[in-house]
N, C-alpha and C positions, 0 to 999 in steps of 0.2 A: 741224722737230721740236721739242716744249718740252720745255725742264731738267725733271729733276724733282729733290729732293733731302731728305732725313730730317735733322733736326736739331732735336732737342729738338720735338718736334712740329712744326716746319713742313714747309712741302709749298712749292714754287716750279716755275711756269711760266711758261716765255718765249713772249709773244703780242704782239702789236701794238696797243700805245696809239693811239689815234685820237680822244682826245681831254677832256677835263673840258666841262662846259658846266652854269651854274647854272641851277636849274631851281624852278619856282613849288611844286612839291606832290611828297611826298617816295613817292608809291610810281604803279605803274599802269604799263601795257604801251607807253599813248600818250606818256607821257613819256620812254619810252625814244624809242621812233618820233621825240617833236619835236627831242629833244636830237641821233638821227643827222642828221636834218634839217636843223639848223641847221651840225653843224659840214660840212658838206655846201657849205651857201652863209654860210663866215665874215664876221662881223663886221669890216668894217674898224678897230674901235673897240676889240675885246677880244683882248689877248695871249695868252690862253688857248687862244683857239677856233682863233688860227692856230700852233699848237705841229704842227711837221709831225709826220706819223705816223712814230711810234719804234716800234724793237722793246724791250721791258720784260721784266725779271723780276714776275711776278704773286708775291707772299709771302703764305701763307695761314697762318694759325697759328688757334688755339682764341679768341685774343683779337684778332688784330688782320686787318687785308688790307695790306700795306705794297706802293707802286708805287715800283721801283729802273729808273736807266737802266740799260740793258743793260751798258754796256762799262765806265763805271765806278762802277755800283751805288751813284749816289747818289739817296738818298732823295727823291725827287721827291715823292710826295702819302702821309700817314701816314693809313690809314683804321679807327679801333676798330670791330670789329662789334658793338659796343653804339650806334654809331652810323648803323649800314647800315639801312635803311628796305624795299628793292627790292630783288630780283636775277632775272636773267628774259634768255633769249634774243631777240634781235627777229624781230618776226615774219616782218620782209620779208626778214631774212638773217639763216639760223639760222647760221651763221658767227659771228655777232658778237653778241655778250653785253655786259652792262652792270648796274652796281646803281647805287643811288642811296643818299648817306650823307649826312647831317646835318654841317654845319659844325662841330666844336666849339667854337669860341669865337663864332660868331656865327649867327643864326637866319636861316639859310639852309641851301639843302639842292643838291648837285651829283650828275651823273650824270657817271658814268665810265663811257666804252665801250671796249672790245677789241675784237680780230677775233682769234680761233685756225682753223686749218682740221680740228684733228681734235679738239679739245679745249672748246671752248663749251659743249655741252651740261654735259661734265659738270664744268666751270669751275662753271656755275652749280650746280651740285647741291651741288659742296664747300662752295660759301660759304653755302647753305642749311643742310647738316650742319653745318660751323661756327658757325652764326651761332646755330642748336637749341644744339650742344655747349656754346657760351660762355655761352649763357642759364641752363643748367642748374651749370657750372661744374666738368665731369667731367674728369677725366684719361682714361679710357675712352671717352667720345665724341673726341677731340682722338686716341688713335690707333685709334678705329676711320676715323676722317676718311682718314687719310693710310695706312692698310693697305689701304680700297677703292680709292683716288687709286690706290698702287702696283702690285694688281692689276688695275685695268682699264685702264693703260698697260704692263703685264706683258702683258696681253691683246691688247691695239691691237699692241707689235712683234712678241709670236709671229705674227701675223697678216700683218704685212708681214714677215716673216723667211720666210714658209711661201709669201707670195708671188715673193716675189723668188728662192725656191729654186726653184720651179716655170718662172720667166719662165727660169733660169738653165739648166733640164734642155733647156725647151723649145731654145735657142740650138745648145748642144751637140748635137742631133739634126740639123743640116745639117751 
């Protein structure tokens, strides 16, 4: 299940890093595709590619995407969405999402991929609203972001609360 959490505009969820990998062309579906592919079959060569797959706080704010290790939330990869290029589920696993952000200090461009199992889809939407909201530069966009975030995981556990009361009645009738 991911955190979620409100503060000063951000929004955080915990999903599974699976990896950074630099990548030729900063947008497109197939570059998500080569980057799963590649950390698939890593590079003996690059410390990046074989970073085992961690569970991550995802930080979404109006201006930035910040990746924190889970346990002790340190800043691992700082991403501004003025720098985000991509963001897009893969096609062969809609599970697993990824955007692609520009270097800041050097011209080159990296894909970051996740894996969430209830949360990708709309992982990518947020960072699409965000990424509109920081363009624009609204206070208004930044918390309609994290009001829809809040309702449609307000949505997703009534859903599993109404299941698990159901599995729960069911039990109770032997």
């Amino acid at each position: 299940m991911s955190d979620t959490s409100e503060d000063d505009n951000e929004i955080s969820f915990r999903v599974k890093f699976l990896g950074r990998v630099e990548v030729v062309r900063p947008d497109g579906l197939h570059i998500l595709e080569d980057a799963a592919q590649s950390l698939q079959t890593p590079d003996e060569y690059s410390s990046e590619k074989s970073t085992k797959k961690s569970k991550v706080h995802l930080f979404l704010s109006r201006s930035d995407i910040d990746i924190l290790e889970n346990k002790t939330k340190f800043l691992l990869y700082p991403c501004p969405l003025s720098t985000v290029s991509f963001c897009a589920l893969l096609p062969s696993s809609p599970k697993v999402f990824g955007f692609v952000a520009r270097h800041p200090a050097a011209d080159m461009y990296h894909c970051y991929l996740f894996q969430s199992k209830k949360f990708a889809h709309v992982l990518v939407s947020l960072i699409g609203d965000a990424f509109r909201a920081s363009k624009k530069e609204s206070v208004r966009g930044g918390r309609d972001l994290i009001v829809e975030a809040l309702r449609h995981k307000n949505n997703m556990l009534q859903r599993e609360n109404s299941e698990l009361k159901r599995r729960l009645a069911g039990q109770n009738d032997f």
